[in-house]
Backbone and ligand atoms as CSV (ligand in chain L), in Angstrom:
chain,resi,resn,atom,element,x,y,z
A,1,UNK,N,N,92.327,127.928,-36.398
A,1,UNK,CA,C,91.910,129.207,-37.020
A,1,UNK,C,C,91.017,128.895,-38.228
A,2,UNK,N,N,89.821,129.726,-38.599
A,2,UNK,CA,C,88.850,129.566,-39.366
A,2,UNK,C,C,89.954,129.946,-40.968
A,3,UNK,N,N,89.418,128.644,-41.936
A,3,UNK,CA,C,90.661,129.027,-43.029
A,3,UNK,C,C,89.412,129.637,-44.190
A,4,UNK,N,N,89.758,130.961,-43.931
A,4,UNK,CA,C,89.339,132.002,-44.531
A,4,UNK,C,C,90.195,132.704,-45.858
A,5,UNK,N,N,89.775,133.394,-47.142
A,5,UNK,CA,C,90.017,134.041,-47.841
A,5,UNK,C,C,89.701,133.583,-49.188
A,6,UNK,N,N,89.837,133.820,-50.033
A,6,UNK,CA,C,89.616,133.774,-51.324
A,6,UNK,C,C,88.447,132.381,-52.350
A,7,UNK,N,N,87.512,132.006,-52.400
A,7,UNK,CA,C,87.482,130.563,-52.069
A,7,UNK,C,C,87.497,130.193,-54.209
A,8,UNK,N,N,88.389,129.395,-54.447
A,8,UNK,CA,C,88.315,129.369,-56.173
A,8,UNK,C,C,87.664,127.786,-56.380
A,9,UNK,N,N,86.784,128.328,-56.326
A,9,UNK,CA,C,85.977,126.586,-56.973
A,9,UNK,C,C,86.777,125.354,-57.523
A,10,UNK,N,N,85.978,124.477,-57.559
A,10,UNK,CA,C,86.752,123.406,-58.537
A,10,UNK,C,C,86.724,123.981,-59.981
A,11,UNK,N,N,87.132,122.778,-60.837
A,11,UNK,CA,C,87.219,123.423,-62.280
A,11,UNK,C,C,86.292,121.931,-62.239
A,12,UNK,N,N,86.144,121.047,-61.853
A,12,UNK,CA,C,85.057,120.188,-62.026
A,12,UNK,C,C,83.532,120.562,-62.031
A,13,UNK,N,N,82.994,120.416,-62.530
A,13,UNK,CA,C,81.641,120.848,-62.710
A,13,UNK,C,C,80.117,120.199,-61.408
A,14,UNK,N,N,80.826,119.397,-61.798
A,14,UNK,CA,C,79.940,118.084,-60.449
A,14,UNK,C,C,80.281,118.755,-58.812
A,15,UNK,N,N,81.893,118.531,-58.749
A,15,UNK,CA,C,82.323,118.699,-57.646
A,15,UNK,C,C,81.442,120.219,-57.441
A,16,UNK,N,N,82.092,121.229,-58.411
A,16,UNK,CA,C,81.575,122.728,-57.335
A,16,UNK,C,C,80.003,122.550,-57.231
A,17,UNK,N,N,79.184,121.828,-58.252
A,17,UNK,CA,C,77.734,121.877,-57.607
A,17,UNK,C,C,77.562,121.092,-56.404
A,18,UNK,N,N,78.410,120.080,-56.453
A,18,UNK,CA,C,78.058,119.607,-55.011
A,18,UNK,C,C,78.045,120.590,-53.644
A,19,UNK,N,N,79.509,120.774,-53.862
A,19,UNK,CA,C,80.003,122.105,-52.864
A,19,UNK,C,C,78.707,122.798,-52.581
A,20,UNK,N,N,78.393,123.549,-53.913
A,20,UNK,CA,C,77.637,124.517,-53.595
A,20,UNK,C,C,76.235,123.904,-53.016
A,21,UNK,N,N,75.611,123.337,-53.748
A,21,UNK,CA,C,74.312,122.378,-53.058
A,21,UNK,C,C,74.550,122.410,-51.442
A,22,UNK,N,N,75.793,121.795,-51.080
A,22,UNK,CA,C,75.420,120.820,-49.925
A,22,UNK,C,C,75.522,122.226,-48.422
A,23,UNK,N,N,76.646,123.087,-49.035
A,23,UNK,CA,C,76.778,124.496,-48.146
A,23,UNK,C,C,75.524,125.189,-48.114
A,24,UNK,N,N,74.891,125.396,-49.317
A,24,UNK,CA,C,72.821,126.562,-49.167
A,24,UNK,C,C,72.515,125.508,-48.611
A,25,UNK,N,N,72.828,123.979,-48.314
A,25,UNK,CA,C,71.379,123.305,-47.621
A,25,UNK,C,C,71.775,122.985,-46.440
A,26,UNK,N,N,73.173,122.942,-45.789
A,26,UNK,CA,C,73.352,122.853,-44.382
A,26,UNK,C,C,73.716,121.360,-44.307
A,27,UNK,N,N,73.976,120.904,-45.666
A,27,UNK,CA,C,74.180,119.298,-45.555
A,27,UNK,C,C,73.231,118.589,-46.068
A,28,UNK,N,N,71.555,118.686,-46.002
A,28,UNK,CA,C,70.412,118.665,-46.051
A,28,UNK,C,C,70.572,117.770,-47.651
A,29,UNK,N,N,71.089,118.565,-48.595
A,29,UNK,CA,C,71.298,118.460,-49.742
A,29,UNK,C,C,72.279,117.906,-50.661
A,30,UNK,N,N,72.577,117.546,-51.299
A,30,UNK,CA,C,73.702,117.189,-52.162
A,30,UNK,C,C,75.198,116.101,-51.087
A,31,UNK,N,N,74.192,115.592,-49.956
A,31,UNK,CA,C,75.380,115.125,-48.931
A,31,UNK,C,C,75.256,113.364,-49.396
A,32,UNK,N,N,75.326,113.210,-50.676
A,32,UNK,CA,C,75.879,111.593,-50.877
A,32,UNK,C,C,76.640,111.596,-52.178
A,33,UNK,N,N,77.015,110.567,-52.650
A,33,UNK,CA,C,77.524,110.551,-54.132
A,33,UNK,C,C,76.651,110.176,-54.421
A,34,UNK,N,N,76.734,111.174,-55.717
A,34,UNK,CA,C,75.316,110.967,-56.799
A,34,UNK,C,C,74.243,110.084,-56.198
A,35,UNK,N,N,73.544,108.983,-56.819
A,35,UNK,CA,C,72.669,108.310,-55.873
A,35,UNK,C,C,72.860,107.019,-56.023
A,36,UNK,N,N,73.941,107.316,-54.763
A,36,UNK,CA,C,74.738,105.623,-53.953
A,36,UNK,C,C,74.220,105.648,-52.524
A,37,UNK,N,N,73.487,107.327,-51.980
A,37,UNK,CA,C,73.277,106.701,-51.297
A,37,UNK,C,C,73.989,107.228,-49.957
A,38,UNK,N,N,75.547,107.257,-50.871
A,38,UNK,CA,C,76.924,107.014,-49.382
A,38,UNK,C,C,77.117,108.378,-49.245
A,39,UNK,N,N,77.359,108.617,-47.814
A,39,UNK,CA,C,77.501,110.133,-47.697
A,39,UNK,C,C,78.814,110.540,-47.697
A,40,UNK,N,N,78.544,112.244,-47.740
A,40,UNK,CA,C,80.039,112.818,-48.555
A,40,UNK,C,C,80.274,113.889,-47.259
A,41,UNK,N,N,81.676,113.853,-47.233
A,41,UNK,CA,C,81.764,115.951,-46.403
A,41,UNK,C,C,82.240,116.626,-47.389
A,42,UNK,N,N,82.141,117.738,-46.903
A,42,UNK,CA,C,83.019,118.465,-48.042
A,42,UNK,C,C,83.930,119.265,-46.813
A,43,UNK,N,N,85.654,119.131,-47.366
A,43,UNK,CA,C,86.550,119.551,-46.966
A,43,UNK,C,C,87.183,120.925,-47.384
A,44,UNK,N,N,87.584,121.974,-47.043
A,44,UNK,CA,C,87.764,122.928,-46.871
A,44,UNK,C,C,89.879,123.062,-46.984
A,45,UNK,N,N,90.404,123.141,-47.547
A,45,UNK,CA,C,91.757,123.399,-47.279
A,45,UNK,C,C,92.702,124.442,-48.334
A,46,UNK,N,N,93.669,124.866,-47.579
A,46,UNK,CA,C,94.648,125.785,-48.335
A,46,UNK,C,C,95.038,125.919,-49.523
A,47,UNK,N,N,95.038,126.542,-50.671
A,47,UNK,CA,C,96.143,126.328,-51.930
A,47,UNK,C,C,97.606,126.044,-51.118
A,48,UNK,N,N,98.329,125.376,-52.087
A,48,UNK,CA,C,99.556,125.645,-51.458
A,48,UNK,C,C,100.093,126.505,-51.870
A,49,UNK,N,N,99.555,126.477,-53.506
A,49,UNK,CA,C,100.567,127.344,-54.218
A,49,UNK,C,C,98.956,128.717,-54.529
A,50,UNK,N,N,98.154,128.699,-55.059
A,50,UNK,CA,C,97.722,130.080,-54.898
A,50,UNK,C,C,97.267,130.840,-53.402
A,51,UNK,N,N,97.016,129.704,-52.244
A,51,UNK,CA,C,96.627,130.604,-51.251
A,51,UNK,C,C,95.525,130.373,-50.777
A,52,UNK,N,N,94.668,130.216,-52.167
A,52,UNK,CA,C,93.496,130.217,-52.272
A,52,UNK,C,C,92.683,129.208,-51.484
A,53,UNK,N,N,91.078,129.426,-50.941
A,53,UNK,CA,C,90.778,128.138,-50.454
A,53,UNK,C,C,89.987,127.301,-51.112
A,54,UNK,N,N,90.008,126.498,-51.219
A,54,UNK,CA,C,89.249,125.052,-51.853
A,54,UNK,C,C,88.572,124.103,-51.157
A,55,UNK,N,N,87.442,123.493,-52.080
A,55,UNK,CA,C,86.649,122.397,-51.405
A,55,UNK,C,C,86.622,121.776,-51.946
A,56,UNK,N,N,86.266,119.997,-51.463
A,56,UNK,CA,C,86.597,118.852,-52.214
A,56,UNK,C,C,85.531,118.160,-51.117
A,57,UNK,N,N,84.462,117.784,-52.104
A,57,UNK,CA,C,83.761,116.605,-51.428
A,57,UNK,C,C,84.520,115.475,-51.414
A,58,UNK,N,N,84.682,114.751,-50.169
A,58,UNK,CA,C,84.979,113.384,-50.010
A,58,UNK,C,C,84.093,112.318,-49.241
A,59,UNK,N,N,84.388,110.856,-49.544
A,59,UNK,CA,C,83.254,109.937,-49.052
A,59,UNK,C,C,83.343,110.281,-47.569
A,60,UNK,N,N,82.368,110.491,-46.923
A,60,UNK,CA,C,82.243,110.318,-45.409
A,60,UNK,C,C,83.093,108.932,-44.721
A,61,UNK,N,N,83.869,109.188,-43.933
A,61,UNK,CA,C,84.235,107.732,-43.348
A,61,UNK,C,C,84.843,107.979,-41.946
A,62,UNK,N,N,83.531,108.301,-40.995
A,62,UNK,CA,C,83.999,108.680,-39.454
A,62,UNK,C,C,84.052,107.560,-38.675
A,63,UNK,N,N,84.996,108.121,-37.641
A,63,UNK,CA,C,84.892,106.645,-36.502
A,63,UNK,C,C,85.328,107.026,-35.230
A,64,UNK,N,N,84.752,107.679,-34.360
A,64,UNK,CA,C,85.063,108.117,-32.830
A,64,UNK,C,C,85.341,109.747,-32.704
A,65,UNK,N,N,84.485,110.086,-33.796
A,65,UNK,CA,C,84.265,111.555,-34.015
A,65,UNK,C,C,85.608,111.923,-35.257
A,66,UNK,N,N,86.314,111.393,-35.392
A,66,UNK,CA,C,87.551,111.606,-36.097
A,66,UNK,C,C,87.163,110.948,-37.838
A,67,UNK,N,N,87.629,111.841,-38.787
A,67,UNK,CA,C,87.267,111.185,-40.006
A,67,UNK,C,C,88.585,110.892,-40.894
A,68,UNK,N,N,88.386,109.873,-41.750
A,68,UNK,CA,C,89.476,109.512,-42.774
A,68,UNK,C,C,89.347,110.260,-43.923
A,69,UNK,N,N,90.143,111.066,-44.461
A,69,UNK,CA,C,90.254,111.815,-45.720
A,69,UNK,C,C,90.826,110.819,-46.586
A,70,UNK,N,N,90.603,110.143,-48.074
A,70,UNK,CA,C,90.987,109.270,-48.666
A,70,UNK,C,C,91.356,110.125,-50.113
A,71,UNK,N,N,92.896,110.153,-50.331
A,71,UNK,CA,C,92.742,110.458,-51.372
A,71,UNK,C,C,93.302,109.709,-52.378
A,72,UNK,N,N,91.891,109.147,-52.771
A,72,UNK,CA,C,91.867,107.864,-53.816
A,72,UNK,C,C,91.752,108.831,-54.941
A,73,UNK,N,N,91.328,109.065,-55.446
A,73,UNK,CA,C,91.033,110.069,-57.160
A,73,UNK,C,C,90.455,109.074,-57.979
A,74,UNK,N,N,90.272,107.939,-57.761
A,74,UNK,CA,C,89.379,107.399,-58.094
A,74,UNK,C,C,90.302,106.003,-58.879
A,75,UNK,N,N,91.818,106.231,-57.898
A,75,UNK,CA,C,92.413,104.810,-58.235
A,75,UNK,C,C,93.566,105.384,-59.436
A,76,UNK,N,N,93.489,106.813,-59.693
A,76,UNK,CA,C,94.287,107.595,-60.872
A,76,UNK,C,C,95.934,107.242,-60.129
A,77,UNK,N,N,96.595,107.596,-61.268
A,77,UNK,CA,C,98.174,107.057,-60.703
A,77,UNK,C,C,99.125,108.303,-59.825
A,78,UNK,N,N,97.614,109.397,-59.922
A,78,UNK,CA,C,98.856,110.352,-59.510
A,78,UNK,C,C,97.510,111.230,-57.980
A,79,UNK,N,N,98.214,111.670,-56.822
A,79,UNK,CA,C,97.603,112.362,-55.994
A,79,UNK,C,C,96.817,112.799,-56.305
A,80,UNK,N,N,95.311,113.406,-56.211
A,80,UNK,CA,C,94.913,114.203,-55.927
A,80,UNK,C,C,95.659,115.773,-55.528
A,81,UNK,N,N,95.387,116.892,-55.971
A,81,UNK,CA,C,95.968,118.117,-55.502
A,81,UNK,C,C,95.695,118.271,-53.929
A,82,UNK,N,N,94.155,117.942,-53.822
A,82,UNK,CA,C,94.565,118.893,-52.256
A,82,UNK,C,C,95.300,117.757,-51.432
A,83,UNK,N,N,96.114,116.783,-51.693
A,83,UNK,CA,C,96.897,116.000,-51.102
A,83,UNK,C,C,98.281,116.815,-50.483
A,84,UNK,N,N,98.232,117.704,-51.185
A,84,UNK,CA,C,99.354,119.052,-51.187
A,84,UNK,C,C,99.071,119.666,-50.453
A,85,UNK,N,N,97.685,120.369,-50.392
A,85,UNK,CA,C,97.574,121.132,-49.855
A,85,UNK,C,C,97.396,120.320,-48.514
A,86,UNK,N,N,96.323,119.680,-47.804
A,86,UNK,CA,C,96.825,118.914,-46.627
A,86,UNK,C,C,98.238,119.132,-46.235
A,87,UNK,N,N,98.940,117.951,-46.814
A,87,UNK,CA,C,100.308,118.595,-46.457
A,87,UNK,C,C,100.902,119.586,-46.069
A,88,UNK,N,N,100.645,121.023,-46.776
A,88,UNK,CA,C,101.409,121.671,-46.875
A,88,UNK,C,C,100.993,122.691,-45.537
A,89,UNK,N,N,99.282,122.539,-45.403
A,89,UNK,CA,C,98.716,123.022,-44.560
A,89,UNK,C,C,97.857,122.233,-43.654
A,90,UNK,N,N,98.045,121.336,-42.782
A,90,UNK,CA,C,97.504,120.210,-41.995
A,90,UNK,C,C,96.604,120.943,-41.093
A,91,UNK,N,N,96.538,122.268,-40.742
A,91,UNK,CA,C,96.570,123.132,-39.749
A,91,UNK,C,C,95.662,123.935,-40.407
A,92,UNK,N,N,95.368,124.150,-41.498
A,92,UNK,CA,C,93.969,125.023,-41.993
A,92,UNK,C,C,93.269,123.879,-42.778
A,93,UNK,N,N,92.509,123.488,-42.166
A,93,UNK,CA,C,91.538,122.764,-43.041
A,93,UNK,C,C,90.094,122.596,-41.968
A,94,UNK,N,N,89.132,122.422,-42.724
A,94,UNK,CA,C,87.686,122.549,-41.906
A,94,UNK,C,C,86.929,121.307,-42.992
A,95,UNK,N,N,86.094,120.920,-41.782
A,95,UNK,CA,C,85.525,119.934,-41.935
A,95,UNK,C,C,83.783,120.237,-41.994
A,96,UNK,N,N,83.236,119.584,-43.057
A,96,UNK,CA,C,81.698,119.870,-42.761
A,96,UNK,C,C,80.883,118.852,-43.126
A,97,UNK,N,N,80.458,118.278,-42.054
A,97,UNK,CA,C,79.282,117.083,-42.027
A,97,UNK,C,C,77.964,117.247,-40.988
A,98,UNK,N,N,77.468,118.010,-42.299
A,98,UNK,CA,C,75.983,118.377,-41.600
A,98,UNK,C,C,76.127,119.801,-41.816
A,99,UNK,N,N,75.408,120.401,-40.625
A,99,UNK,CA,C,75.372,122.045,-41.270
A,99,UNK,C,C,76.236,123.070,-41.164
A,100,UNK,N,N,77.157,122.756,-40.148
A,100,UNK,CA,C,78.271,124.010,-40.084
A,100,UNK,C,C,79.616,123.236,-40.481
A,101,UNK,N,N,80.557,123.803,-40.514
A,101,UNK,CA,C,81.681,123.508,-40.963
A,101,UNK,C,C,82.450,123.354,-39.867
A,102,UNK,N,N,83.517,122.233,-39.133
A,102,UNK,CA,C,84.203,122.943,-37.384
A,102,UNK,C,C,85.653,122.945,-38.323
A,103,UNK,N,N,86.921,123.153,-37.696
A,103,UNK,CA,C,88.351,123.353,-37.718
A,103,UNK,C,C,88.498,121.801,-37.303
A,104,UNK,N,N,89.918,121.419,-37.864
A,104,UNK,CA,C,90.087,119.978,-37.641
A,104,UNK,C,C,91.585,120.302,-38.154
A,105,UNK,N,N,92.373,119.217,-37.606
A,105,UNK,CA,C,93.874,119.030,-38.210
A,105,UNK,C,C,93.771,117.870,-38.463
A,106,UNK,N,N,94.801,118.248,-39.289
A,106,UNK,CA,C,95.012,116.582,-40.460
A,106,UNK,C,C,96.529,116.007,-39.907
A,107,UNK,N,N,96.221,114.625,-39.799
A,107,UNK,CA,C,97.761,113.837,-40.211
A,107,UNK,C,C,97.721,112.974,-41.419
A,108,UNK,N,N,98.919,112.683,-41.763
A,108,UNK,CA,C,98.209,111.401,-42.765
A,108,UNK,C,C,99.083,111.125,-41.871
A,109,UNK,N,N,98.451,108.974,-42.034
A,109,UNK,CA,C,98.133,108.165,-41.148
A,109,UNK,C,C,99.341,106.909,-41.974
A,110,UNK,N,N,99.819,106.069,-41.443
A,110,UNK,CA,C,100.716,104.674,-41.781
A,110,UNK,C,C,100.356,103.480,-41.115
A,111,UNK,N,N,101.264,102.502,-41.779
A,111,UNK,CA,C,101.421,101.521,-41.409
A,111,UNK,C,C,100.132,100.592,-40.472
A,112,UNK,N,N,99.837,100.187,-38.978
A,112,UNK,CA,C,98.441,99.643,-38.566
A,112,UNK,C,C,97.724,100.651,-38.510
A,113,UNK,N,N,97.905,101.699,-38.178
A,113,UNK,CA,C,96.809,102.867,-38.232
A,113,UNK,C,C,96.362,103.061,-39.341
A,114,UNK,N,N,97.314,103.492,-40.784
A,114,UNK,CA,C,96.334,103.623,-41.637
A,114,UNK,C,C,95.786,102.405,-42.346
A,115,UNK,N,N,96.282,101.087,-41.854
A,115,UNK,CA,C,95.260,100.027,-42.166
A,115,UNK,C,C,93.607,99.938,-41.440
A,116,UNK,N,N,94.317,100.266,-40.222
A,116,UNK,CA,C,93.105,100.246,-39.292
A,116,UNK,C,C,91.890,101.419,-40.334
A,117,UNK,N,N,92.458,102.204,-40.626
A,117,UNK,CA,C,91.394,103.060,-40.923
A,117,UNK,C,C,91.139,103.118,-42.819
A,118,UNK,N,N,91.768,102.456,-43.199
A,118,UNK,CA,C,91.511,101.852,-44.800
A,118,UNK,C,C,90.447,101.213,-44.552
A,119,UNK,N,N,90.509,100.178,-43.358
A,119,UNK,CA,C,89.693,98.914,-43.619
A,119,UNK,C,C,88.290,99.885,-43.359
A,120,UNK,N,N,88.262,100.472,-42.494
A,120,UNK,CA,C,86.859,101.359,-42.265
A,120,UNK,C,C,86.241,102.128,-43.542
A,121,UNK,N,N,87.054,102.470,-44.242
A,121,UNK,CA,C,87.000,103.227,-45.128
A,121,UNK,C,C,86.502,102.484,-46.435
A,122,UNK,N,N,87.017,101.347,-46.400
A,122,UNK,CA,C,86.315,100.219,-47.384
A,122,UNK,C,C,84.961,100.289,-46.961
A,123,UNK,N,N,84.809,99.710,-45.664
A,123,UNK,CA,C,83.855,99.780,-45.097
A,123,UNK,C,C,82.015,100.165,-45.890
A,124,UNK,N,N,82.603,101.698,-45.979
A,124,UNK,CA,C,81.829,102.536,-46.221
A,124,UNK,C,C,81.716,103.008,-47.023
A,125,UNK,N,N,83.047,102.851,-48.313
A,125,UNK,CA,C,82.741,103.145,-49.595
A,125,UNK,C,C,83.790,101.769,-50.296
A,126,UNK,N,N,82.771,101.010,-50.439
A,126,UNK,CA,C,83.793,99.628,-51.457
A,126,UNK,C,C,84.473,100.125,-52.120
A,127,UNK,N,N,84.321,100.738,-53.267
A,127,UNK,CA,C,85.009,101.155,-54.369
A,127,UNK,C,C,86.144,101.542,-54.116
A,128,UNK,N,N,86.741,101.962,-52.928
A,128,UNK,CA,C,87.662,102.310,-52.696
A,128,UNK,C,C,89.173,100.779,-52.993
A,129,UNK,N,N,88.546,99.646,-52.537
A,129,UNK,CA,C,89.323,98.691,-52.819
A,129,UNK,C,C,89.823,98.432,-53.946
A,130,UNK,N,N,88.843,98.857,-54.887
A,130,UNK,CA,C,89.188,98.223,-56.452
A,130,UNK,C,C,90.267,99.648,-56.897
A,131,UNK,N,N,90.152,100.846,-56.243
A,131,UNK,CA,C,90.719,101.423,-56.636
A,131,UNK,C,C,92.204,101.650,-56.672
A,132,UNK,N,N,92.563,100.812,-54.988
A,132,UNK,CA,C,93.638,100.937,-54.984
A,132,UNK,C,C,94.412,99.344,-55.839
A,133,UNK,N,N,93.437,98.541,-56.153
A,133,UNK,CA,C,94.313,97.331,-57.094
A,133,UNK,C,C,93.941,97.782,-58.568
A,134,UNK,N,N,93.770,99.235,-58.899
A,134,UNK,CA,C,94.079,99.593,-59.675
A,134,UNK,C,C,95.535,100.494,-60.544
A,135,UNK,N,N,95.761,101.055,-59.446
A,135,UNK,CA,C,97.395,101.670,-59.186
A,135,UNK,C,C,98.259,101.372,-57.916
A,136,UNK,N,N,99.595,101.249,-58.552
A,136,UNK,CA,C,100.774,101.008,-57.781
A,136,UNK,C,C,100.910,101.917,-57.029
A,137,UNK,N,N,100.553,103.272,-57.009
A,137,UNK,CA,C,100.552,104.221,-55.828
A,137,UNK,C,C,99.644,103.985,-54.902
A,138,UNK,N,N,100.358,103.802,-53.579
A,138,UNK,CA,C,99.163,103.768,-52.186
A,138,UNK,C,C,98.567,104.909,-52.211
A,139,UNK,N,N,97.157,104.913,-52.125
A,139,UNK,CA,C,96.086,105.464,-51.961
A,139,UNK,C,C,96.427,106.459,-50.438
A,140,UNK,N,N,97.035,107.491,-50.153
A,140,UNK,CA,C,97.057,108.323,-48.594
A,140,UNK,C,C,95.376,108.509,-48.107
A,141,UNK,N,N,96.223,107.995,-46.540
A,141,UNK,CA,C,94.425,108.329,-45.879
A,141,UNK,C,C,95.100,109.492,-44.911
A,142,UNK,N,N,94.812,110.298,-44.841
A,142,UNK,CA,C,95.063,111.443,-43.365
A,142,UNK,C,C,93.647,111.364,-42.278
A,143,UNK,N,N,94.018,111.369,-41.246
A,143,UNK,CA,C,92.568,111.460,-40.372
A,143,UNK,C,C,92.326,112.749,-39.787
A,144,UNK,N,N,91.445,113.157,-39.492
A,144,UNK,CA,C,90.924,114.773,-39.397
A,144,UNK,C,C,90.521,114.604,-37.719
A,145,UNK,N,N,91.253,115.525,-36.495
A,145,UNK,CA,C,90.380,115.726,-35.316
A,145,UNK,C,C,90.159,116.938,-35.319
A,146,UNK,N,N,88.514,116.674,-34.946
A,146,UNK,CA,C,88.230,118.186,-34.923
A,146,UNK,C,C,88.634,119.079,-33.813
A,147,UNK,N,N,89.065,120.086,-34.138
A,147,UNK,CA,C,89.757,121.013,-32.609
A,147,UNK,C,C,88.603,121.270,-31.854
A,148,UNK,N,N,89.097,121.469,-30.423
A,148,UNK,CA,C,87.842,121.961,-29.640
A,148,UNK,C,C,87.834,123.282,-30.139
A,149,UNK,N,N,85.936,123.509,-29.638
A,149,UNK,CA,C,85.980,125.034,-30.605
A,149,UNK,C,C,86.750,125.854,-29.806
A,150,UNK,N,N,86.730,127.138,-29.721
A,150,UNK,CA,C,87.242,128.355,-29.357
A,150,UNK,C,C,86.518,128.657,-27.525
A,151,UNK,N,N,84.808,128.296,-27.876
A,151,UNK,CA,C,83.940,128.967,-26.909
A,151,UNK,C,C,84.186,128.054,-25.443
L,1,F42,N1,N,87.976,112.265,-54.334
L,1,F42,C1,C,88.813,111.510,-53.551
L,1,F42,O1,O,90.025,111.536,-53.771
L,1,F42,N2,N,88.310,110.738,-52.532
L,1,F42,C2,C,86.982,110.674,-52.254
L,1,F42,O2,O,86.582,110.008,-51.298
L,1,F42,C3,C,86.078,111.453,-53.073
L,1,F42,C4,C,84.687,111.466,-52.874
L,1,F42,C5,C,83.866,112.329,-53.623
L,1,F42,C6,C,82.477,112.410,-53.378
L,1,F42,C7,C,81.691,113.305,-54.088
L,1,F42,C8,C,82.270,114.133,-55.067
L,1,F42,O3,O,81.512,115.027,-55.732
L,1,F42,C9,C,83.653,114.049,-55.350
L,1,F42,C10,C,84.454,113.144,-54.635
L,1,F42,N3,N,85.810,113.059,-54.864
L,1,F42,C11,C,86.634,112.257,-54.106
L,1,F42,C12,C,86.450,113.928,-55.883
L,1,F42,C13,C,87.131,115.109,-55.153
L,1,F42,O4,O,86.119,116.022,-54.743
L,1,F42,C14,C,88.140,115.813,-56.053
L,1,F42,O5,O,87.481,116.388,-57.156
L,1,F42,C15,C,89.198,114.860,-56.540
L,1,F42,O6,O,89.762,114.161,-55.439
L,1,F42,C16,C,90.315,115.587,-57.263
L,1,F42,O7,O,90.848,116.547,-56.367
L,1,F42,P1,P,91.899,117.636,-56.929
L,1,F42,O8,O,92.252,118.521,-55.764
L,1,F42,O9,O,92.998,116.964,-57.665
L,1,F42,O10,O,90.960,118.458,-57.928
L,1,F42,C17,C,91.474,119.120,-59.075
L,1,F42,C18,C,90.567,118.790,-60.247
L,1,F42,C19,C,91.426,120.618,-58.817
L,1,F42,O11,O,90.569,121.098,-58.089
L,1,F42,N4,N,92.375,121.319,-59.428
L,1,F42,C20,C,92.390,122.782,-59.338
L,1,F42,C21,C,92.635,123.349,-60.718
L,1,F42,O12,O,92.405,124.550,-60.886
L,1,F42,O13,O,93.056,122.558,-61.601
L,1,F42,C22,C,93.509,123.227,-58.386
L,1,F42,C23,C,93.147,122.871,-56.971
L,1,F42,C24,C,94.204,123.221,-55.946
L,1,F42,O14,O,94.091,122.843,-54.796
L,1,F42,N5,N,95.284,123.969,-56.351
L,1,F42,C25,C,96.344,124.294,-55.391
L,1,F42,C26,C,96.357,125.786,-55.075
L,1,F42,O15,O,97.411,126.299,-54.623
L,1,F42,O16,O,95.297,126.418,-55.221
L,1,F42,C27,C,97.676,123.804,-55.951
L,1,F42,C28,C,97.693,122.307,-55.940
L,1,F42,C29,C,99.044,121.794,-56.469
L,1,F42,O17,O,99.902,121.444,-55.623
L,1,F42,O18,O,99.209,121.794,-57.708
């Protein structure tokens, strides 16, 4: 189901221009971090607690149509929020790489799987390594399949 209603920006300043950039351009635009270069999606998921919907650019890191959601925060000791919301809602979240947005469900991922898909994820954004030998909390990866559409 298309996760529709209310949409409350980040309170980050960067993040909602990204958001906003990369949605008026269809992807076209604002689809890397700053200029690294590395490309970004921007994810779509539930409040848990207002309802509300939210977006969160994250590094791109696909592999057989299926993508890794990493929520590193940049190596911080504590989750990311929409780590919650995932959770709480695995089942409303939308994915957008490139110009439309499709529906996708989330798992987070363990043990060889979510190694298998860390290592990809290094891959494609290094920084991610240093981040996690920066905090004692494992870094959660969830992987996103996109649902077949509707039509
Ligand atoms: N973050 C990553 O973790 N991984 C990445 O790969 C990544 C790449 C990336 C690329 C470009 C870019 O611009 C940003 C990038 N970020 C990446 C940063 C990412 O977009 C997020 O800003 C970051 O991960 C922090 O996510 P956050 O959800 O913790 O954001 C906070 C600041 C936030 O939005 N807080 C809101 C607020 O008002 O304080 C609340 C958001 C929310 O979801 N609230 C829930 C609700 O119900 O509405 C309740 C959540 C709860 O349980 O408290």
């Amino acid at each position: 189901m298309p996760v529709d209603g209310e949409y409350q920006p980040s309170p980050a300043q960067w993040v909602r221009d990204q958001v906003e950039a990369y949605e008026r351009s269809g992807g076209r635009e604002a689809n890397t971090l700053r200029d690294t270069g590395l490309p970004v999606v921007i994810v779509t998921t539930r409040g848990n607690k207002s309802g509300k919907i939210r977006k969160t650019p994250l590094m791109r890191v696909e592999h057989g149509g299926k993508y890794a959601l990493v929520a590193s925060k940049g190596g911080a000791p504590t989750h990311p929020v929409w780590y919650y919301n995932l959770k709480a809602s695995p089942d409303a979240v939308m994915v957008q790489d490139g110009p439309e947005p499709f529906e996708a469900e989330v798992r987070e991922v363990t043990g060889d799987e979510r190694a298998a898909w860390w290592d990809r994820a290094v891959a494609a954004y290094p920084p991610y390594a240093e981040y996690q030998s920066n905090t004692d909390r494992e870094i959660p990866v969830f992987v996103a399949t996109p649902r077949p559409s509707a039509d």
